[in-house]
PyMOL Python script that loads the backbone (N, CA, C, O; Angstrom):
from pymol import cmd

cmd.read_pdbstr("""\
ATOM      1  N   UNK A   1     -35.415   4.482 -33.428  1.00  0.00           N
ATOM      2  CA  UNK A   1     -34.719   3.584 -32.518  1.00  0.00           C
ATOM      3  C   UNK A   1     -33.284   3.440 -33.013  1.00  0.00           C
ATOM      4  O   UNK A   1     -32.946   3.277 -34.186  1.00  0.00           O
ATOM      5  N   UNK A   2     -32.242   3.551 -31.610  1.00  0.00           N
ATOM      6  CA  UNK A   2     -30.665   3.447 -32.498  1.00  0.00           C
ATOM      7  C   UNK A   2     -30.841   2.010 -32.303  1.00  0.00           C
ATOM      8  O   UNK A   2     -31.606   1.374 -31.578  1.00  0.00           O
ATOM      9  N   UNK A   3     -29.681   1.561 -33.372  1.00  0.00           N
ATOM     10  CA  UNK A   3     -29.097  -0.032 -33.256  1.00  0.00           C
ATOM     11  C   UNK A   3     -28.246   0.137 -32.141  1.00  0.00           C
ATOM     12  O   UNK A   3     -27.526  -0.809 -32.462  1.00  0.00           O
ATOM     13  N   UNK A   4     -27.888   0.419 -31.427  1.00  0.00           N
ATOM     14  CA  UNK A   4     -26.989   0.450 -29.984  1.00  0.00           C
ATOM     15  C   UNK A   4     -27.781  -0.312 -29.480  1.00  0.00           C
ATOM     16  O   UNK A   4     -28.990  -0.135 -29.622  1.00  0.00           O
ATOM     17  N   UNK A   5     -27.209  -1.476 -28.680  1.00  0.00           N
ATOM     18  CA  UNK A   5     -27.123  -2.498 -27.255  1.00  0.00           C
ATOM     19  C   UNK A   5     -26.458  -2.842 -26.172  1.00  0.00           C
ATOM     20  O   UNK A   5     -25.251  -2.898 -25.934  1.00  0.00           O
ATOM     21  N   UNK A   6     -27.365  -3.056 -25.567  1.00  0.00           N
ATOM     22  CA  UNK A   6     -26.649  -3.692 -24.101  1.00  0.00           C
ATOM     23  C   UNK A   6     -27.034  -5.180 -24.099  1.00  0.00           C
ATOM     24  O   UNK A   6     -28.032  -5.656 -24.642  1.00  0.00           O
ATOM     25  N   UNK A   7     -26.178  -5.781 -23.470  1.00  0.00           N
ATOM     26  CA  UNK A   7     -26.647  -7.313 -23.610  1.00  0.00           C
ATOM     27  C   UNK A   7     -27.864  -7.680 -24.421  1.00  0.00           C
ATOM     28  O   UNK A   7     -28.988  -8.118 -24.175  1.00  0.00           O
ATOM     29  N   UNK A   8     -27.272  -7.370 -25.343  1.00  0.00           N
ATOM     30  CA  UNK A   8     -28.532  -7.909 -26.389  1.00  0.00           C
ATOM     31  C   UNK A   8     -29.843  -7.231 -26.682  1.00  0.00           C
ATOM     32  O   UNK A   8     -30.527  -7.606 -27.634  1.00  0.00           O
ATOM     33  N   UNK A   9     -30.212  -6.259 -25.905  1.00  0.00           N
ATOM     34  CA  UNK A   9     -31.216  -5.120 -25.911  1.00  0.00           C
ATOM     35  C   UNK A   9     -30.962  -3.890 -26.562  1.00  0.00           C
ATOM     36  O   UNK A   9     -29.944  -3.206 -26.463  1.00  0.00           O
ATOM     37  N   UNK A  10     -32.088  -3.643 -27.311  1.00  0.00           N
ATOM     38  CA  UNK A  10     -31.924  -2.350 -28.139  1.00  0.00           C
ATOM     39  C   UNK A  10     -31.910  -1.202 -26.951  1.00  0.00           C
ATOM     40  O   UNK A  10     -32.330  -1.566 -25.853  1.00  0.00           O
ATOM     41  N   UNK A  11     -31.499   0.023 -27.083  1.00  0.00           N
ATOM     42  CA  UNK A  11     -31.395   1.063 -26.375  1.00  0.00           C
ATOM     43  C   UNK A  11     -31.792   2.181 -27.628  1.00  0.00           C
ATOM     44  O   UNK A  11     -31.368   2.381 -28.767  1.00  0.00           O
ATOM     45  N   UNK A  12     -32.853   2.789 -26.751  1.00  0.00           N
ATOM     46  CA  UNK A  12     -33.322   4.190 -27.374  1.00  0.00           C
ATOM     47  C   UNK A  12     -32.481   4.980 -27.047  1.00  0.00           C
ATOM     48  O   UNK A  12     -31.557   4.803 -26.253  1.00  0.00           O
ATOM     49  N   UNK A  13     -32.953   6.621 -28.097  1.00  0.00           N
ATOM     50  CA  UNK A  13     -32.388   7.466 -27.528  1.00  0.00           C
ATOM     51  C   UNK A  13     -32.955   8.561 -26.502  1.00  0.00           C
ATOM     52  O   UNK A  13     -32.572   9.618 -26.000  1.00  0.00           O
ATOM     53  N   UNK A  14     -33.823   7.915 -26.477  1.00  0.00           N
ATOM     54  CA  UNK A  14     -34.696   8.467 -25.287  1.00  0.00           C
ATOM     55  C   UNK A  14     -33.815   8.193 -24.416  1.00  0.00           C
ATOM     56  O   UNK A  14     -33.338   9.259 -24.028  1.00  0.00           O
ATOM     57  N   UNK A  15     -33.250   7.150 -23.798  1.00  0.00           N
ATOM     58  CA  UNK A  15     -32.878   6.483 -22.538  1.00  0.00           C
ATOM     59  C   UNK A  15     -31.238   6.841 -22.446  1.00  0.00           C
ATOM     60  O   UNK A  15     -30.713   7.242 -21.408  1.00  0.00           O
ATOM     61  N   UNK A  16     -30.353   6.578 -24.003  1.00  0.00           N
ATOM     62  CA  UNK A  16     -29.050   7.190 -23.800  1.00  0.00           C
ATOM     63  C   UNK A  16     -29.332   8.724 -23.318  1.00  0.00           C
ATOM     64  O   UNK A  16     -28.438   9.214 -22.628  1.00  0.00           O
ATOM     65  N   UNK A  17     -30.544   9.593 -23.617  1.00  0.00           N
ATOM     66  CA  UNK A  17     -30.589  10.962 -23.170  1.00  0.00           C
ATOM     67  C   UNK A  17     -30.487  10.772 -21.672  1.00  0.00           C
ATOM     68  O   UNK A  17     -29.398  11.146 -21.236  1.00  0.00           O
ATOM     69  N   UNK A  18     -31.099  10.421 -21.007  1.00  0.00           N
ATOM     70  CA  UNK A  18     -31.856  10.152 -19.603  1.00  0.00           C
ATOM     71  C   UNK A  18     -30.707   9.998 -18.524  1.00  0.00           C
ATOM     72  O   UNK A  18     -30.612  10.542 -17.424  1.00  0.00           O
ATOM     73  N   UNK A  19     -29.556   8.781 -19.377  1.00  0.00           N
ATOM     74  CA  UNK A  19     -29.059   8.460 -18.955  1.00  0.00           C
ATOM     75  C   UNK A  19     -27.362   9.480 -18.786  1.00  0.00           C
ATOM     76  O   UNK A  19     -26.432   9.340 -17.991  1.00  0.00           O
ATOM     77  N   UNK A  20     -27.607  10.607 -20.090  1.00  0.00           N
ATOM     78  CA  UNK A  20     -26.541  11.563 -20.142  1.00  0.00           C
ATOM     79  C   UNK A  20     -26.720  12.666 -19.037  1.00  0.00           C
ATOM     80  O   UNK A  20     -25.858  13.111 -18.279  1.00  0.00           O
ATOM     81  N   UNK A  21     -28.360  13.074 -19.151  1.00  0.00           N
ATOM     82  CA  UNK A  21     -28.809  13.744 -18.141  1.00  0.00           C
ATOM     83  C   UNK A  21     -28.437  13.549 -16.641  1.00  0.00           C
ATOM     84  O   UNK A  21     -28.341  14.366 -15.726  1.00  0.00           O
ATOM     85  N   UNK A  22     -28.258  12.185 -16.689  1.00  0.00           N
ATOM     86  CA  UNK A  22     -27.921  11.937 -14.848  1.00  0.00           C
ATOM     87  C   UNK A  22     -26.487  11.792 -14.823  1.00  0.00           C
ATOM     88  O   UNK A  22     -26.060  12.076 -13.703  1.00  0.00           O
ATOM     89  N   UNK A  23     -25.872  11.564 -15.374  1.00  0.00           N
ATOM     90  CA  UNK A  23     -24.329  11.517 -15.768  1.00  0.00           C
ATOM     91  C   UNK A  23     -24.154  13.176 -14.961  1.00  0.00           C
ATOM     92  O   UNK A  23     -23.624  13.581 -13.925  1.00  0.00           O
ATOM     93  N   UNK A  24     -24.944  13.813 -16.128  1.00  0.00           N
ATOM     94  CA  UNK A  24     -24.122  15.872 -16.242  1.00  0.00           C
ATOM     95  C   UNK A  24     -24.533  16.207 -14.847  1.00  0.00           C
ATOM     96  O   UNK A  24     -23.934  17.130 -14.296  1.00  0.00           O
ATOM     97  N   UNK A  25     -25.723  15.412 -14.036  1.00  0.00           N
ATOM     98  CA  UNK A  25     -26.237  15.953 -12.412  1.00  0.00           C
ATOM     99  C   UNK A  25     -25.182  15.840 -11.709  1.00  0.00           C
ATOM    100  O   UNK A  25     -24.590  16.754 -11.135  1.00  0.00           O
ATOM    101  N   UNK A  26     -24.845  14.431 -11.735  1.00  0.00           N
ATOM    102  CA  UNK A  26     -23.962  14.549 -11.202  1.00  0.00           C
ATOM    103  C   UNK A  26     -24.194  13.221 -10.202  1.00  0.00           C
ATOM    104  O   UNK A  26     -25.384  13.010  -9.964  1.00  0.00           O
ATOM    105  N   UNK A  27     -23.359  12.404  -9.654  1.00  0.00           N
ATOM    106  CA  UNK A  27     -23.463  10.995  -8.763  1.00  0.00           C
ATOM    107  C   UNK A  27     -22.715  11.467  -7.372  1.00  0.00           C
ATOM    108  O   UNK A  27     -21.764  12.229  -7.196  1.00  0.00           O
ATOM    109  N   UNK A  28     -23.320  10.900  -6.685  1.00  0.00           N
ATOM    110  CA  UNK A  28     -23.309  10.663  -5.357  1.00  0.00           C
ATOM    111  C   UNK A  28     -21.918   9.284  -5.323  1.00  0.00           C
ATOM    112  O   UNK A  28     -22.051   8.111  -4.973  1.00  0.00           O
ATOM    113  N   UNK A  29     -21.012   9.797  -5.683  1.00  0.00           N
ATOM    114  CA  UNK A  29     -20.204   8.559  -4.983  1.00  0.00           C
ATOM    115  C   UNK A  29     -19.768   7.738  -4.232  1.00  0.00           C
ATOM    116  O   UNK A  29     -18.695   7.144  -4.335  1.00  0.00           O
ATOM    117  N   UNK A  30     -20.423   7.654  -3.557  1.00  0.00           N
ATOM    118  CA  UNK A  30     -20.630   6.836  -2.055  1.00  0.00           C
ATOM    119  C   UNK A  30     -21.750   5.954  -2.329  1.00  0.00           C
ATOM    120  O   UNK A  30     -21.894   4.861  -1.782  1.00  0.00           O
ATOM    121  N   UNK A  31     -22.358   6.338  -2.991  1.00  0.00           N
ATOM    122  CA  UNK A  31     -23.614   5.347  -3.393  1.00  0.00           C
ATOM    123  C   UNK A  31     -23.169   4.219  -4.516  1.00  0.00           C
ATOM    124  O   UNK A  31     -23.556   3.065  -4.704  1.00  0.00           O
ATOM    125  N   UNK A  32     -22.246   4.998  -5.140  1.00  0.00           N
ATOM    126  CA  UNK A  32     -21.733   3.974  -6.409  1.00  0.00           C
ATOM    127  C   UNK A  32     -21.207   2.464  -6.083  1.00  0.00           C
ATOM    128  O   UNK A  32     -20.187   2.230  -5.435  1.00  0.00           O
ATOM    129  N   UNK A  33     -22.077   1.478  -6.642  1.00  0.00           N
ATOM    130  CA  UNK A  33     -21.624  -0.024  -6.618  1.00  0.00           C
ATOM    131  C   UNK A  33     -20.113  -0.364  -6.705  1.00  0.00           C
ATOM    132  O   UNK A  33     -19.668  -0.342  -7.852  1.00  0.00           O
ATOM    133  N   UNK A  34     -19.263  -0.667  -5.746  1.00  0.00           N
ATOM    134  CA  UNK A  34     -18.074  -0.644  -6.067  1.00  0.00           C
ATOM    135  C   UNK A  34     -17.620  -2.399  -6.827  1.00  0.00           C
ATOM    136  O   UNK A  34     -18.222  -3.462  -6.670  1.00  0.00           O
ATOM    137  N   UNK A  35     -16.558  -2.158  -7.513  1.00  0.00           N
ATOM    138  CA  UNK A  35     -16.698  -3.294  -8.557  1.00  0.00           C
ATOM    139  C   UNK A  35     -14.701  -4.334  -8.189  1.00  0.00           C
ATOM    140  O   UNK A  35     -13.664  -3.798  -7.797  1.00  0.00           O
ATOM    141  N   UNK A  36     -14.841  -5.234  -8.398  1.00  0.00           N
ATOM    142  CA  UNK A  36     -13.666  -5.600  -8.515  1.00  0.00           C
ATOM    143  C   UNK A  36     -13.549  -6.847  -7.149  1.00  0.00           C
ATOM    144  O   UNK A  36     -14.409  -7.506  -6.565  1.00  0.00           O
ATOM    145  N   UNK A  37     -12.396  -6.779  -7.052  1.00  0.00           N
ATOM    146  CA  UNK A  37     -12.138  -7.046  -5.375  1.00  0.00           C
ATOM    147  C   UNK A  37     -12.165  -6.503  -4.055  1.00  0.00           C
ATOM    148  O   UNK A  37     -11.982  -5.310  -3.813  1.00  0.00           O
ATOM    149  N   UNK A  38     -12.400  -7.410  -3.177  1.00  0.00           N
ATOM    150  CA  UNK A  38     -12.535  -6.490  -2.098  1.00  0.00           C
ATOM    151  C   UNK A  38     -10.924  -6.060  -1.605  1.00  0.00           C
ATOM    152  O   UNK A  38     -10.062  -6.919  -1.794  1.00  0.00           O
ATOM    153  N   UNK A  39     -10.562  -4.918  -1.060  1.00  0.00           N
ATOM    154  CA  UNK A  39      -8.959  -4.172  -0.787  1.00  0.00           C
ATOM    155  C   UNK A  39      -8.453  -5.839   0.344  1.00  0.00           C
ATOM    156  O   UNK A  39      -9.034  -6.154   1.383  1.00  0.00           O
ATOM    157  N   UNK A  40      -7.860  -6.225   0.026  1.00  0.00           N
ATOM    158  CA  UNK A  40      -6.505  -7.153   1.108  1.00  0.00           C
ATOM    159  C   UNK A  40      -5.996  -6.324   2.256  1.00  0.00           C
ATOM    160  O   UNK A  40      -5.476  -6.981   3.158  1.00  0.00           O
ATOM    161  N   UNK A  41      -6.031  -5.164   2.397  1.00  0.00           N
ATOM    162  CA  UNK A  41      -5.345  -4.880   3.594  1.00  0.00           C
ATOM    163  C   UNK A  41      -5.283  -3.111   3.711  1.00  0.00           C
ATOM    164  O   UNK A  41      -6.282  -2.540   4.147  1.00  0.00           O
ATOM    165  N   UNK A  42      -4.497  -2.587   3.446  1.00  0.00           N
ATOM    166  CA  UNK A  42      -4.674  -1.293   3.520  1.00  0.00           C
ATOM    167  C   UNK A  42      -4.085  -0.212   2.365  1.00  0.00           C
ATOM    168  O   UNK A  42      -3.844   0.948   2.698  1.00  0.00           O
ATOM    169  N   UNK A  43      -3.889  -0.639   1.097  1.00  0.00           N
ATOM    170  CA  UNK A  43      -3.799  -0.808   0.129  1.00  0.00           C
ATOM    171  C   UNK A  43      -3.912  -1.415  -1.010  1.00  0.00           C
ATOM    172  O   UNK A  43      -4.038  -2.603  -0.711  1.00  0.00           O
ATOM    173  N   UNK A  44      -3.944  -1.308  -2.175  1.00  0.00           N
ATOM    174  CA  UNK A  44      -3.749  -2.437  -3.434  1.00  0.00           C
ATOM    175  C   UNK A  44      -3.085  -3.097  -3.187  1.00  0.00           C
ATOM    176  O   UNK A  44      -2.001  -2.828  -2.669  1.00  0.00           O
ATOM    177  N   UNK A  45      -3.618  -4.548  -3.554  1.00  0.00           N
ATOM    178  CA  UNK A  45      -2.649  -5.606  -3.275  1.00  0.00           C
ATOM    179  C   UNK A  45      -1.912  -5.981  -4.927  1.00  0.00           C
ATOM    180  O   UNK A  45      -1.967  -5.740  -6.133  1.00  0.00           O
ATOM    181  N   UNK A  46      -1.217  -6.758  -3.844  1.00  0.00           N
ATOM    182  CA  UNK A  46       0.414  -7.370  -5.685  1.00  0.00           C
ATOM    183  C   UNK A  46      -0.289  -8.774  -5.486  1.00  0.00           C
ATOM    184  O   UNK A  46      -0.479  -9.247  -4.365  1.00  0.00           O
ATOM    185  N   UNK A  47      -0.735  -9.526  -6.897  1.00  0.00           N
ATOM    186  CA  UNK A  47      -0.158 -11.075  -6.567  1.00  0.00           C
ATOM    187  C   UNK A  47       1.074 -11.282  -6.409  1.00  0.00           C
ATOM    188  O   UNK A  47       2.096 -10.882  -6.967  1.00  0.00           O
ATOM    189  N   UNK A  48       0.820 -12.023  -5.498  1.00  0.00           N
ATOM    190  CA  UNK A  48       2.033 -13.260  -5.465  1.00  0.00           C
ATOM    191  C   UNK A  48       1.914 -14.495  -5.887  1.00  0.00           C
ATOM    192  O   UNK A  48       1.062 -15.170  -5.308  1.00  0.00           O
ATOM    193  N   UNK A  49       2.699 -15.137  -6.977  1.00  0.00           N
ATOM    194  CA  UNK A  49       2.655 -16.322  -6.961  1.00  0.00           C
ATOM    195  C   UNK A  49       3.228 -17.414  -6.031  1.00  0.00           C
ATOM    196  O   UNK A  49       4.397 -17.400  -5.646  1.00  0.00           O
ATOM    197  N   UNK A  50       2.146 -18.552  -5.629  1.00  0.00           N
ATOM    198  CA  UNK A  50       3.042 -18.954  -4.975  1.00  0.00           C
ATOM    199  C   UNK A  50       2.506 -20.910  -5.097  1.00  0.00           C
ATOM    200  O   UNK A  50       1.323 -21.245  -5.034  1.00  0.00           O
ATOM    201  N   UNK A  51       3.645 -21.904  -5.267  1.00  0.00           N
ATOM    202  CA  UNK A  51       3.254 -23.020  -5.587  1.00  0.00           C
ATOM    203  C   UNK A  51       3.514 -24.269  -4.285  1.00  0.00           C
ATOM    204  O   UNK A  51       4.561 -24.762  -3.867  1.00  0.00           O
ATOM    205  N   UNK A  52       2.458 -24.438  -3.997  1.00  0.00           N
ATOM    206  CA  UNK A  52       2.061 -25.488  -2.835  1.00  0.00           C
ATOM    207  C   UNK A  52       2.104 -26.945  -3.058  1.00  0.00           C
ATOM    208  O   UNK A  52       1.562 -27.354  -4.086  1.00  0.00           O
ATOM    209  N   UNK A  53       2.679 -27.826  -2.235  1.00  0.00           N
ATOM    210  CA  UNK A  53       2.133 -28.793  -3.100  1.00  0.00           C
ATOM    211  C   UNK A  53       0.780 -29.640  -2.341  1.00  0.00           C
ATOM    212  O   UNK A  53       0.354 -29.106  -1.317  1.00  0.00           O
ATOM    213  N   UNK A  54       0.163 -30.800  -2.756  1.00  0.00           N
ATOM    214  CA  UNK A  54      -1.132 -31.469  -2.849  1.00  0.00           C
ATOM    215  C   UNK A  54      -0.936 -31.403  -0.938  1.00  0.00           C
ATOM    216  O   UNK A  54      -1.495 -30.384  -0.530  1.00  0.00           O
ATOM    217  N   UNK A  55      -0.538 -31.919  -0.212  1.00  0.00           N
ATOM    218  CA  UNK A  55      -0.341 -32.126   1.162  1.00  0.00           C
ATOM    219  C   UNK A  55      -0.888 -31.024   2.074  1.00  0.00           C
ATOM    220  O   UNK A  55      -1.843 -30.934   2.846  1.00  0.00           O
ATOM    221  N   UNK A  56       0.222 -30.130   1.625  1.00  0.00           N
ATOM    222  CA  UNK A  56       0.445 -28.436   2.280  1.00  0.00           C
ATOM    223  C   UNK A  56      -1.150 -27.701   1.607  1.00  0.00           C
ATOM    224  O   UNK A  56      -1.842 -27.132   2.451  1.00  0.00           O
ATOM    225  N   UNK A  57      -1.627 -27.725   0.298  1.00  0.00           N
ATOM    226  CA  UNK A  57      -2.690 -27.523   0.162  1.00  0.00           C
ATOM    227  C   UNK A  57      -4.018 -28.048   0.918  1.00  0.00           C
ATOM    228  O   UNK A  57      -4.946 -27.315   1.259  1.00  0.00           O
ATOM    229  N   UNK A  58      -3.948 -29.422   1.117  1.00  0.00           N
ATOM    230  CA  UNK A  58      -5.081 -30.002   2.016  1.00  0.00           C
ATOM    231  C   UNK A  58      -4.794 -29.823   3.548  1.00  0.00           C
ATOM    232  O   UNK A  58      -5.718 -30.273   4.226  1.00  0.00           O
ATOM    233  N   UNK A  59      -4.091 -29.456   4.046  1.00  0.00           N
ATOM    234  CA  UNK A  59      -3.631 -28.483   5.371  1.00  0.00           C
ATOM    235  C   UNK A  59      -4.555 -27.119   5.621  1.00  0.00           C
ATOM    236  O   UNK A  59      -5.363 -26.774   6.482  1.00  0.00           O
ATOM    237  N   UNK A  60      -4.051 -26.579   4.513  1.00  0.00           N
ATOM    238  CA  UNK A  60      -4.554 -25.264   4.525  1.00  0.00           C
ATOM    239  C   UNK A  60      -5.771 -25.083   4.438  1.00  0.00           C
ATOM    240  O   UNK A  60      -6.347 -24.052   4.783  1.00  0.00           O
ATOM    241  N   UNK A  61      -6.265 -26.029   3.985  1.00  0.00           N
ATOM    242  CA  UNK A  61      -8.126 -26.212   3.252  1.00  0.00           C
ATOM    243  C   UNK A  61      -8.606 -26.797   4.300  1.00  0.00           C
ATOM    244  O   UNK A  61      -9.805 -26.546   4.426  1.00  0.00           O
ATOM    245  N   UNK A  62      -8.142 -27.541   5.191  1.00  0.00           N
ATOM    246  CA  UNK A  62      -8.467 -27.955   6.627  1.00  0.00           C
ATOM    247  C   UNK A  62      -8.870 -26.391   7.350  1.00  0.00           C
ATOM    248  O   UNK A  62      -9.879 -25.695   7.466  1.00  0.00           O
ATOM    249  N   UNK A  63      -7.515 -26.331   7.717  1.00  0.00           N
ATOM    250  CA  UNK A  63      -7.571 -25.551   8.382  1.00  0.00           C
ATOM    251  C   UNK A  63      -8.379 -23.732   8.309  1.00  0.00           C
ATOM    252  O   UNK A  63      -8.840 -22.994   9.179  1.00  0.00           O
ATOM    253  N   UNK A  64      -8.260 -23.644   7.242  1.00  0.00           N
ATOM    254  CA  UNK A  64      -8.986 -22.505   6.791  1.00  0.00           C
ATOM    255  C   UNK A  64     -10.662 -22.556   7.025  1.00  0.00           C
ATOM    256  O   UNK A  64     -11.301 -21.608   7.482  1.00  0.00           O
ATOM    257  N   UNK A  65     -11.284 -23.946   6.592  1.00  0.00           N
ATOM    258  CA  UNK A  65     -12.903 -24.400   7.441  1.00  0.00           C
ATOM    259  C   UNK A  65     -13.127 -24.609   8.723  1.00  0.00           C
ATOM    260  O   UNK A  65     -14.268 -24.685   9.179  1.00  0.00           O
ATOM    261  N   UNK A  66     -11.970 -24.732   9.490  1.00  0.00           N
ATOM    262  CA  UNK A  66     -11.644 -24.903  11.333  1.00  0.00           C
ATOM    263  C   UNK A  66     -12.433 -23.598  11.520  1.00  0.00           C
ATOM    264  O   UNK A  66     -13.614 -23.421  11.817  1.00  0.00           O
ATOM    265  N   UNK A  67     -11.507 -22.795  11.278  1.00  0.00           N
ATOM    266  CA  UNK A  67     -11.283 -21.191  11.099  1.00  0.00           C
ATOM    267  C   UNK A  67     -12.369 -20.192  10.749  1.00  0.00           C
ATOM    268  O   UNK A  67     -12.752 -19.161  11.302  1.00  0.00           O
ATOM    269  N   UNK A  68     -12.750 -20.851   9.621  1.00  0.00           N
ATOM    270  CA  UNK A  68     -14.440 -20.208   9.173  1.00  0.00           C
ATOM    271  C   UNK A  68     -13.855 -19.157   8.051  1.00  0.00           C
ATOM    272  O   UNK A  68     -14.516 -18.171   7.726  1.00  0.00           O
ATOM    273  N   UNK A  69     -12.921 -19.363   7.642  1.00  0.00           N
ATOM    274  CA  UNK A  69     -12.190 -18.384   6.437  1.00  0.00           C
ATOM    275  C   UNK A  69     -12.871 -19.205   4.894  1.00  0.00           C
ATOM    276  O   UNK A  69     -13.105 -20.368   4.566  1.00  0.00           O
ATOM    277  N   UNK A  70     -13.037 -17.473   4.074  1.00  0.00           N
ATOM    278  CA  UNK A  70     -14.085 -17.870   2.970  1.00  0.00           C
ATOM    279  C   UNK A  70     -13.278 -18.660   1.890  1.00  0.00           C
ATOM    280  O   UNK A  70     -13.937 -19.190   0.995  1.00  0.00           O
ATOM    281  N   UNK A  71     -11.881 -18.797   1.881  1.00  0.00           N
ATOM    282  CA  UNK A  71     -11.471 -19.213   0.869  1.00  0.00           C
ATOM    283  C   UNK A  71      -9.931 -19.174   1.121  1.00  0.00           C
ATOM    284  O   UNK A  71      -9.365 -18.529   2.003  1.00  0.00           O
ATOM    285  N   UNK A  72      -9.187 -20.223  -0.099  1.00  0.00           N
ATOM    286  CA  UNK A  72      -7.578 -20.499   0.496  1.00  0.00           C
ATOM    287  C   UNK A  72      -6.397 -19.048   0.364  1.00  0.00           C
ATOM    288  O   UNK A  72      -5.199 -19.035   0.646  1.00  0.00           O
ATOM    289  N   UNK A  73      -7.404 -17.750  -0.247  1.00  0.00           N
ATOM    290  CA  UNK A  73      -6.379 -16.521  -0.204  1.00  0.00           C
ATOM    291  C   UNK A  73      -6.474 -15.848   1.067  1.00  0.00           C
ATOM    292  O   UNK A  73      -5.516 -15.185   1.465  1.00  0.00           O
ATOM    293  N   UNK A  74      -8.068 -16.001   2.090  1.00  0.00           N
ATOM    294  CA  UNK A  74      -8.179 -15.370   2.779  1.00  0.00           C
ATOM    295  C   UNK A  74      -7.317 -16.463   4.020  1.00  0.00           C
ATOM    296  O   UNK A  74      -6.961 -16.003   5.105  1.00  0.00           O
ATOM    297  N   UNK A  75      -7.170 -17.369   3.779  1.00  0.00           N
ATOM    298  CA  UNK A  75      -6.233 -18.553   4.725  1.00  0.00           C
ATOM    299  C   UNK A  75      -4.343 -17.819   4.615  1.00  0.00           C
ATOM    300  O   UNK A  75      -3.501 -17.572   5.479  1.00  0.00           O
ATOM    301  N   UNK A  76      -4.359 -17.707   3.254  1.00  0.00           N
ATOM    302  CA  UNK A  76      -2.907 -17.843   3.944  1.00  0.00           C
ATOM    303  C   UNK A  76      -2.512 -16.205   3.619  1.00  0.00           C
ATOM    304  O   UNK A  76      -1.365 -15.825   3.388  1.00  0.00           O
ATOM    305  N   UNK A  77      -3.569 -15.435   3.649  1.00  0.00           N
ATOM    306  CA  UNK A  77      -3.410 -14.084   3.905  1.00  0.00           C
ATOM    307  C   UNK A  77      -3.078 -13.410   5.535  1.00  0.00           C
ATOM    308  O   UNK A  77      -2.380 -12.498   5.978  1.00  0.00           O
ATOM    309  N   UNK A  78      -4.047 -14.473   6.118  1.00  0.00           N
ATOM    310  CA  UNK A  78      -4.261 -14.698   7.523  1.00  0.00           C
ATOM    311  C   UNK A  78      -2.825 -15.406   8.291  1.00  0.00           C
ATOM    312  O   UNK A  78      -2.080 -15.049   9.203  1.00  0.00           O
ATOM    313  N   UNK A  79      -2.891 -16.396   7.531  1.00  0.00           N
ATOM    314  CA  UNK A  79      -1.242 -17.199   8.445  1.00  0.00           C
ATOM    315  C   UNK A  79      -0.106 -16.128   8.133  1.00  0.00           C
ATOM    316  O   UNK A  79       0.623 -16.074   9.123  1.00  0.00           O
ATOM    317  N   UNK A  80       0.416 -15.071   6.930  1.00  0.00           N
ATOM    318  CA  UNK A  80       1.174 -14.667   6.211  1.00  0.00           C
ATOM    319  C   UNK A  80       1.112 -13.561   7.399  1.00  0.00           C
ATOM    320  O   UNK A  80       2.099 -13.476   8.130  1.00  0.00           O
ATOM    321  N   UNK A  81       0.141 -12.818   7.596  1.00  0.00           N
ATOM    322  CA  UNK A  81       0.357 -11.471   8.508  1.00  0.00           C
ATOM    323  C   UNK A  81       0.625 -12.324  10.011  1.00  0.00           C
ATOM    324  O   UNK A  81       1.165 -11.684  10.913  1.00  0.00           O
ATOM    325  N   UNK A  82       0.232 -13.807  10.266  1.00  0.00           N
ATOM    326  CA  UNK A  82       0.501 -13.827  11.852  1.00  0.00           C
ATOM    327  C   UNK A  82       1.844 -14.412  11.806  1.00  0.00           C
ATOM    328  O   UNK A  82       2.242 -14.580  12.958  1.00  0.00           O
ATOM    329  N   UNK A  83       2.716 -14.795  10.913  1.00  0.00           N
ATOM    330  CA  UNK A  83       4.107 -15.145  10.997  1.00  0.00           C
ATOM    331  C   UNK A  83       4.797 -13.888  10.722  1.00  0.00           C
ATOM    332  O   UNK A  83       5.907 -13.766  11.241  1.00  0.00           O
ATOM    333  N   UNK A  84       4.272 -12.757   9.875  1.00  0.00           N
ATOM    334  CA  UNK A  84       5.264 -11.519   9.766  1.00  0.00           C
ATOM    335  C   UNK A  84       4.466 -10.686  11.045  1.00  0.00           C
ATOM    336  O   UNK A  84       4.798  -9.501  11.044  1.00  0.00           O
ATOM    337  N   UNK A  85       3.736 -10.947  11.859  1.00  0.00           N
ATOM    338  CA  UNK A  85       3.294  -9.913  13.094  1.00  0.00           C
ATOM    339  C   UNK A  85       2.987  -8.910  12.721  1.00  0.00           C
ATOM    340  O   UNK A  85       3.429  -7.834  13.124  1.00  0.00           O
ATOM    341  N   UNK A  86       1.884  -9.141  11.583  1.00  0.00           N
ATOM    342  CA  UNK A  86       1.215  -7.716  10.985  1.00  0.00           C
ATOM    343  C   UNK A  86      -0.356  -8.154  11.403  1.00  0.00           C
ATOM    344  O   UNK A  86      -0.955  -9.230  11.407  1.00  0.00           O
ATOM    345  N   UNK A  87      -0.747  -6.651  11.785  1.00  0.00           N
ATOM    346  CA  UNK A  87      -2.159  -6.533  12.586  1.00  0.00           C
ATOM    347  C   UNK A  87      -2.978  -6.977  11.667  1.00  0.00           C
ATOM    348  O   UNK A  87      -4.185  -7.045  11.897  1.00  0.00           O
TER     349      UNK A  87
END
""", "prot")
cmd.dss("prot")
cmd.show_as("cartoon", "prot")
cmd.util.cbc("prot")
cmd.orient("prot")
């Protein structure tokens, strides 16, 4: 048994084999779990910083639950493209 782990679990080398074996087959990338964020628009997105204050924040948090939007980036991602007239 190697001392190698994954969260706290020993890993054989039975299984690092198994697991090299399907590596060298080869993956179906389309199947692969994609990880991170979901894309903003039609590219990588940039943060922007940007500082609100308490008022203009409880506006937006209104209005974004009117709306049915999951959260305050997808709110003023949404107001940001309908004041610059982007689809």
């Amino acid at each position: 048994m190697s001392d190698r782990k994954i969260r706290g679990q020993a890993v054989s080398e039975e299984q690092i084999q198994a697991w090299a074996d399907e590596a060298e087959a080869g993956y179906d990338v389309t199947k692969l779990r994609r990880r991170g964020r979901p894309p903003a628009g039609d590219g990588p997105g940039e943060v922007v910083p940007t500082r609100l204050d308490a008022a203009t924040l409880a506006a937006l948090d209104r209005q974004a639950k009117a709306e049915g939007l999951a959260n305050r980036s997808e709110a003023i991602r949404a107001a940001v493209r309908a004041w610059a007239h982007v689809a």
